[in-house]
C-alpha positions, 0 to 999 in steps of 0.5 A: 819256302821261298822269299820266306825269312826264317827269324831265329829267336830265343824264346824267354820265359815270360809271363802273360802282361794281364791284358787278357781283356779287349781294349775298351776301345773295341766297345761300340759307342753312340752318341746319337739316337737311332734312326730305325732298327737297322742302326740297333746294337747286338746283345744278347747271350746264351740262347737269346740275341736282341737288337737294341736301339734308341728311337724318338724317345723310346727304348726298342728291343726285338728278341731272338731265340735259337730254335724258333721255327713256325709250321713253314720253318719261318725262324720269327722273332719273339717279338718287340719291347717298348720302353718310355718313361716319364719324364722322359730322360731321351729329351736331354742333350746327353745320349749315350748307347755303348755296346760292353763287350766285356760285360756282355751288355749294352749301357744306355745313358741319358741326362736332362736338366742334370738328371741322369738316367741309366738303362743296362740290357743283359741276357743271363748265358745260363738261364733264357732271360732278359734284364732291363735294369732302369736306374734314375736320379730321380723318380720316374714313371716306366712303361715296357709294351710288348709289340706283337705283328703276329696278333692274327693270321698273315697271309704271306705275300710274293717273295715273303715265303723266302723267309721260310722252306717254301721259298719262291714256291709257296703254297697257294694261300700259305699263312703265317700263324698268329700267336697267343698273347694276353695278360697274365695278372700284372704280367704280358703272356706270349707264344706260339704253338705248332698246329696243324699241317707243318713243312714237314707233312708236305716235305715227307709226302713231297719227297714219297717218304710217307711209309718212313715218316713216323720214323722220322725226327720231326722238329716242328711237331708241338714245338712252341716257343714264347716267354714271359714279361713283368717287372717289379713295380710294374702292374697291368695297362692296355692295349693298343694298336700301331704301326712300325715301318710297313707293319701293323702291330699289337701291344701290350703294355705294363705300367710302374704303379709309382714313379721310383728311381730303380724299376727292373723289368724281367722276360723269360723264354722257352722254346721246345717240344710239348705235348700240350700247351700246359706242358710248356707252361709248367716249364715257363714257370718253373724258369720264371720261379727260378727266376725270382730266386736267382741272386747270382745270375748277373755275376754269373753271367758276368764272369762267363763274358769276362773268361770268354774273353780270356779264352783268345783274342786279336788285338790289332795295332793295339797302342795305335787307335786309328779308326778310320785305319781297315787294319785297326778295324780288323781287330775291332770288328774279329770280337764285335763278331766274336761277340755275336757268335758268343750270343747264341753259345749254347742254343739247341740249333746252331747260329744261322748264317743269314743273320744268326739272332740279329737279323730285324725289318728286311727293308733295310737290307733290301727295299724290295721286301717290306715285309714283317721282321721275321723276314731272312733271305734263305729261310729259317729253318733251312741249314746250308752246309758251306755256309754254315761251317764257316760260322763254326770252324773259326771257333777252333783257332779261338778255343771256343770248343763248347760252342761247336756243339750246337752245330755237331748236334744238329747233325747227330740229331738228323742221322736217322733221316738221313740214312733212312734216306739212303735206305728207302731210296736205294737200299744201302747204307749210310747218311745222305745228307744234302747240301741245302738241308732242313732242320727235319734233316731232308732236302729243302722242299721247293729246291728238291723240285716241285716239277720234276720229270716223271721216274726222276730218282725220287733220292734226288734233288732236282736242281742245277745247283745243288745235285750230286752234292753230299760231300759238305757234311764231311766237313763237319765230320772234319768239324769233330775229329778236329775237336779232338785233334785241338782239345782231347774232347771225346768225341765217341757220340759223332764217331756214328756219324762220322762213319755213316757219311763216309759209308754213304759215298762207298755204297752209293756210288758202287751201286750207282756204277752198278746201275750203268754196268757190271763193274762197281769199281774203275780199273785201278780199283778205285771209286767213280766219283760220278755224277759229282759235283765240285762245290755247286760250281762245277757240275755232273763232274767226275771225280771231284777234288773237294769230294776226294780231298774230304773222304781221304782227310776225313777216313785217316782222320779216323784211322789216327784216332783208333788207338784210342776208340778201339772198340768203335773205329774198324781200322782195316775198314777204313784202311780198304776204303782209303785204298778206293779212293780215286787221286786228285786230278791235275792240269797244266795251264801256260806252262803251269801244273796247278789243282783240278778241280774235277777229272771231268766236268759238264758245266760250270754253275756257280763262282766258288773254287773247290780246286783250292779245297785241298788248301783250306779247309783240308790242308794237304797243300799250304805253308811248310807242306810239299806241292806249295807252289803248285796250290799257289800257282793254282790260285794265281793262274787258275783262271776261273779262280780269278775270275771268281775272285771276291770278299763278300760272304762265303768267299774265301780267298783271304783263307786260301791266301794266307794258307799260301802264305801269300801275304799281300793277298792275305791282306787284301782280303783281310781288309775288304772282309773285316772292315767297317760294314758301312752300317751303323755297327761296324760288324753287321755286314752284307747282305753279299749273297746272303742276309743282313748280318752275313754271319758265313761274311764274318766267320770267314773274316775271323778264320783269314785273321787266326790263319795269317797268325798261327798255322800248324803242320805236323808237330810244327808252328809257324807263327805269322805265316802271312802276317804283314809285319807293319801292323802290330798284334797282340794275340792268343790263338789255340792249336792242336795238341791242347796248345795254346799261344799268346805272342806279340808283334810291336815295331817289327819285333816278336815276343812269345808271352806264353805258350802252355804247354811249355814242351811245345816251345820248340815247336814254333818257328817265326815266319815273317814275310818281308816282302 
C-alpha cells in the first residue's frame, strides 16, 4: 500500500446531523425562458420521464413511458403537451422554472403586473400519472392540447430507421404507424397499437427460428400503449394543424369552461400487452377511476422522493457553493443524475442507456437527423449489455437495490429464448445471450447480418464487432449475487439465470473444440475459451481475460452462497467447473509485467480495456488486494490503455483509477465525466458515442464518485481510497453486509457520523492520499 497514509482514529459515537436532504442549492433554477426543447428540465417518476420547457409563452412537455416499443421497436414518446393561458402569465418580467429535487417536481413561477401565476409538474411513483397543478392570483383562462406527429403513417427516411432495430438496413418502405387520437367527451384519448408484421416475424425468420417461434416471448405482439388526458374545469375545443422544428403535427385541444384562479390537468398511461383494444381500455379506466378517487397520491409521491434521498447521497464542498468549480458540480450533477434514474424506478424495462426517458428532437444532438422526437441513436428497443449495466451497477453503492429489478427481470424475462437459442442451434444447454440484444431476447437484426456467407452458423452474429461476445450477461448475474452480497435480498428466482449463463460457456465451447478435433478440453483440463472476444476491442482472441475473470467470479459468487440455497446451487458442479477455467494471461512490457488482455488475439476493433476488467467490474486486483502494482502498471503502461484513454460515455477510466487507488487520475476523470454538460441542464451529457442524455456517461460518473469513498475488501472498509483531501464531503454510501456509511471529510478531518450496523465499525479504516 504504497505512498498510502494510514490515518489512525477514534471512531465516536454520534448521531447523524439530520441533513439527509440535498442541499437546495443542488435544485436547478432558470430564470429565462427556453429556446427549444434541448433547454427542457427532467421530471418525472415511477415509469414515466417528461421534459418540460417554457417556450414564447407556452408551457411544453414530451412524455416518456417505459416500455413503449412500436412494430420496429422504435421506443416513441407518448406525445407532447401545450399549455397557455389567458392572460398569459409568461409575458411579465419575472420567470422562474426550478427543478425540486426533493419534491420531485418542477415549479414554474410566473408574475405580471403584480399577478403571480404557479404551474407544479409532477408524476405519481406509484400510479402512471402526470399533474399540471395551475395556480393563479387571479382568474384565468387555460388551454392544455395534446400534439401528436404520428396522426398518420410515416415513412421512415435514410438513417431515421437507426431509431429502431432495423438500423442502417430498413426494409424497403418501413413505416412508422400512426397512432389513435380523438376525444372522448371533454377529454383527449391516444394510443398506439401493434398490428401487424413486427421486428419480431422478421428477426425469427431472419435468424431460421420459425420451427421455435411460438415458443418464443414476444413483447410486441398486441402491445399498446397511450393514455388519457382531461381536467377539472376543462371541457372539448378543436383541433388544429402545426409545425414544431422539422415536424408536422396534430393537436388536440381541451379548454377551461371559465376563467378560475385554480385549474388542474390530469394524464394517465398505460402501456402493456392486450388482446384486443378494449382490453387495454378497461385498464385505462379503471386507473383513470383510481384516479379521481385518489386523495394521497401527492403525499405519497412526496414521501417516496424525500426517503429516496435519505437512502445516500454525496455532497461535495457542501458549505463551499462555487459553481463554476468542476468539484462542486461533481456532487450536483451525481443527484441531478440520481434524480433521472430515480424517474423510471419501477418501470417494466430498464432505463436505456441512449437517453433513458429524456431524449427529445434529435437536431439538437446532431444536425444531421431532422427527424420526429422518437428519434435515439442505438434503437429502442435494442438493449447493449456494457452499456447498460453501467446505468445500474451504481445503485448498489446508493442503496437503491428496488430499482435493480427492471434490469434483472429484463433477462429472466428472455431466458427461454436465449437457451432455445443454444438448443435449436447447437443442441446444448444454456443462455446465449448476445451482447447487442433485443427486448424479444435475439440478436439485433441488421447487426446479425443480412449478407451473410452461405453455411455461416446460423447461432452466430456476423459482425466485426460483436462476434463471439456473450460474457456481458454474466455481469448482470454479478448484478444479482451482489444484490445479496449488499442486502440479504433473496435472489432464488435469478439463481436459473445465473447457472444457465454459466452453463452456456462450458458446453458451448466443449462442443466448439469438439468441432475442430477429438479433445474438448486443452491439456491442463482447462476450457479454450476460443474464438473469444475481449470486450469488442479484441477480437477472435483466445482466452479472454474479461471471459475468464466473469466465469471465475460469477461461478464462486454461487458457491458462497450455497449454504444458503441448498436446494438450488449444486456446489460440486460448480466446484468442477472452477477447476476448467483457463488463468489469466499475462505480459511483460519494458520491464513491466502487467494484465493480458487475451493469451491470443487476431485484431483489435474497438478502444475499450477488458485487460483491466479483472479491476472493475470484478475486483480481483484493487486497493488492500495482492497483485496492485502489477493492475496499476497495466493501467499506466499498457499501452492500448493509453491510447484508448478518455471520459465520454461507457469509458471507465475514472472506475479503474480509483480502484487503484490512483488519485490524481481518479479526479481527472471525475471532473471531465461529472461536470457541467455544456448544456442547459447541467447532467444531460453527450452524445459521446452515444445519445443525448448519455445515461452509461452518467452512470459511470456516479460509480468513479461511490469507488474514491467507500471501497471493501473482505471484511474491510477503506473510506476515501482515492479521495482528494482538499474537497470536503459529506456522504452516505452502502456496503456488503446490509452495511451502511455516512462520514464527513471538512478541512482535511474525518468524522464517522454513523455506521449501522455498529459491529462494522472496526471494520473501516481511513485511507487518505497525500500526495
Amino acid at each position: 500500500m504504497k505512498n498510502f497514509l494510514y490515518i489512525l482514529f477514534l471512531i465516536i459515537p454520534a448521531f447523524s446531523t439530520g441533513q439527509t436532504l440535498l442541499p437546495e442549492n443542488y435544485n436547478v433554477v432558470w430564470n429565462s425562458q427556453s429556446v427549444n426543447s434541448s433547454e427542457s428540465m427532467p421530471c418525472g417518476g415511477g415509469d414515466i420521464g417528461l421534459n418540460v420547457w417554457v417556450e414564447n409563452g407556452d408551457l411544453l412537455f414530451y412524455m416518456a413511458q417505459s416500455g413503449t416499443f412500436d412494430e420496429n421497436n422504435t421506443m416513441p414518446k407518448l406525445g407532447r403537451v401545450r399549455i397557455q393561458c389567458d392572460p398569459n402569465p409568461f409575458d411579465g418580467a419575472i420567470f422562474r422554472q426550478e427543478l425540486q429535487l426533493e419534491r420531485g417536481n418542477v415549479l414554474i413561477t410566473a408574475e405580471k403586473d403584480g399577478v403571480e401565476t404557479k404551474f407544479e409538474i409532477w408524476v405519481d411513483v406509484f400510479d402512471p400519472g402526470i399533474h399540471v397543478e395551475a395556480e393563479s392570483d387571479e382568474a384565468i383562462g387555460f388551454q392544455a392540447s395534446y400534439e401528436s406527429w404520428r396522426y398518420m403513417d410515416h415513412e421512415l427516411r435514410k438513417f431515421e430507421s437507426f431509431q429502431n432495430s432495423y438500423k442502417w438496413a430498413p426494409l424497403v418502405g418501413l413505416k412508422t404507424k400512426k397512432d389513435e387520437v380523438d376525444f372522448e367527451g371533454n377529454a383527449v384519448l391516444f394510443y398506439h397499437r401493434n398490428r401487424g408484421e413486427t421486428v419480431f416475424d422478421v428477426t425469427v425468420n431472419q435468424q431460421q427460428l420459425d420451427a421455435v417461434k411460438d415458443s418464443l416471448f414476444n413483447p410486441l405482439e398486441n402491445l399498446t400503449f397511450g393514455g388519457f388526458m382531461w381536467g377539472e374545469n376543462l371541457i372539448k375545443g378543436g383541433t388544429s394543424d402545426g409545425k414544431y422544428l422539422q415536424t408536422e403535427y396534430k393537436s388536440w385541444s381541451l379548454k377551461s369552461k371559465e376563467a378560475a384562479k385554480k385549474h388542474h390537468l390530469k394524464i394517465v398511461l398505460n402501456t402493456g400487452q392486450f388482446d384486443t383494444v378494449d382490453g387495454w381500455k378497461a385498464a385505462l379506466e379503471s386507473r383513470i377511476e383510481k384516479e379521481n378517487k385518489q386523495k394521497d397520491a401527492r403525499k405519497l409521491t412526496l414521501d417516496w422522493w424525500q426517503n429516496y434521498w435519505q437512502r445516500s447521497f454525496v455532497f461535495v464542498q457542501p458549505e463551499n457553493e462555487d459553481r463554476s468549480k468542476s468539484e462542486w458540480q461533481v456532487g450536483r450533477n451525481y443527484q441531478l443524475f440520481r434524480y433521472m434514474l430515480g424517474c423510471n424506478a419501477y418501470g417494466k424495462y430498464p432505463t436505456k442507456f441512449n437517453g433513458g426517458l429524456f431524449t427529445v428532437d434529435p437536431i439538437f444532438t446532431n444536425e444531421e437527423r431532422p427527424f420526429t422526437p422518437d428519434f435515439r441513436n442505438w434503437g429502442g428497443g435494442t438493449f447493449t449489455a456494457q452499456n447498460q449495466r453501467l446505468v445500474y451497477f451504481p445503485m448498489l453503492a446508493s442503496g437503491d437495490f428496488d430499482m435493480m429489478k427492471p434490469q434483472l427481470e429484463f433477462y429472466l424475462r428472455l431466458l427461454n429464448n436465449a437457451e432455445l437459442r443454444s438448443k435449436y442451434y447447437w443442441d446444448h444447454e444454456g443462455a446465449c445471450f448476445t451482447e447487442q440484444i433485443e427486448n424479444f431476447g435475439l440478436p439485433n437484426p441488421s447487426e446479425y447480418g443480412w449478407k451473410r456467407p452461405e453455411n455461416y452458423d446460423p447461432g452466430m452474429m456476423y459482425n466485426a464487432w460483436l462476434e463471439y461476445q456473450w460474457d456481458t450477461a454474466l455481469e448482470i448475474c454479478w448484478m444479482a449475487l451482489q444484490l445479496h452480497q449488499y442486502n440479504g435480498m433473496d435472489i432464488t428466482e435469478y439463481i436459473p439465470l445465473i447457472e444457465s449463463c454459466l452453463t452456456f460457456f462450458d458446453e458451448h465451447y466443449q462442443y466448439l473444440a469438439r468441432q475442430r478435433g477429438i479433445k474438448a478440453l486443452d491439456e491442463n483440463g482447462d476450457l479454450v475459451l476460443y474464438p473469444g472476444s475481449a470486450c469488442e476491442t479484441y477480437k477472435m482472441a483466445t482466452n479472454a481475460t474479461s471471459t475468464i475473470v466473469a466465469l471465475k467470479k460469477v461461478a464462486e459468487g454461487l458457491i458462497e452462497i450455497e449454504d444458503q440455497y441448498p436446494e438450488k446451487i449444486d456446489t460440486t458442479k460448480w466446484e468442477a467447473f472452477l477447476e476448467r477455467i483457463p488463468p489469466i494471461s499475462f505480459r511483460e512490457m519494458n520491464g513491466k509485467k502487467m494484465i493480458a488482455p487475451a493469451k491470443l488475439w487476431e485484431r483489435i476493433n474497438n478502444t475499450e480495456a477488458p485487460q483491466l476488467y479483472p479491476v472493475y467490474p470484478w475486483g480481483i486486483y484493487g486497493v488492500g488486494k495482492p497483485g496492485l502494482d502489477m493492475a496499476r502498471n497495466t493501467y499506466l503502461y499498457d499501452p492500448d490503455v493509453i491510447k484508448f484513454q478518455d471520459h465520454q460515455s461507457w469509458k471507465q477510466y475514472n472506475i479503474f483509477a480509483a480502484r487503484l487507488g490512483l488519485k490524481d487520475e481518479a479526479v481527472k476523470y471525475t471532473l471531465l465525466k461529472l461536470q457541467d454538460s455544456g448544456r442547459r441542464f447541467p447532467a444531460f451529457w453527450g452524445p459521446g458515442f452515444d445519445w443525448v442524455p448519455d445515461h452509461n456517461w452518467g452512470g459511470s460518473g456516479m460509480i468513479g464518485v461511490q469507488e474514491m469513498l467507500l471501497q471493501t475488501n473482505a471484511d474491510k472498509i477503506y473510506l476515501f481510497p482515492a479521495w482528494p483531501p482538499g474537497w470536503d464531503v459529506h456522504f452516505k454510501l452502502y456496503a456488503p453486509g446490509n452495511t451502511t456509511v455516512e462520514a464527513e471529510l471538512k478541512n482535511g478531518e474525518v468524522r464517522i457520523i454513523d455506521v449501522q450496523p455498529e459491529t462494522r465499525k472496526t471494520d473501516i479504516e481511513i485511507l487518505l492520499k497525500q500526495n
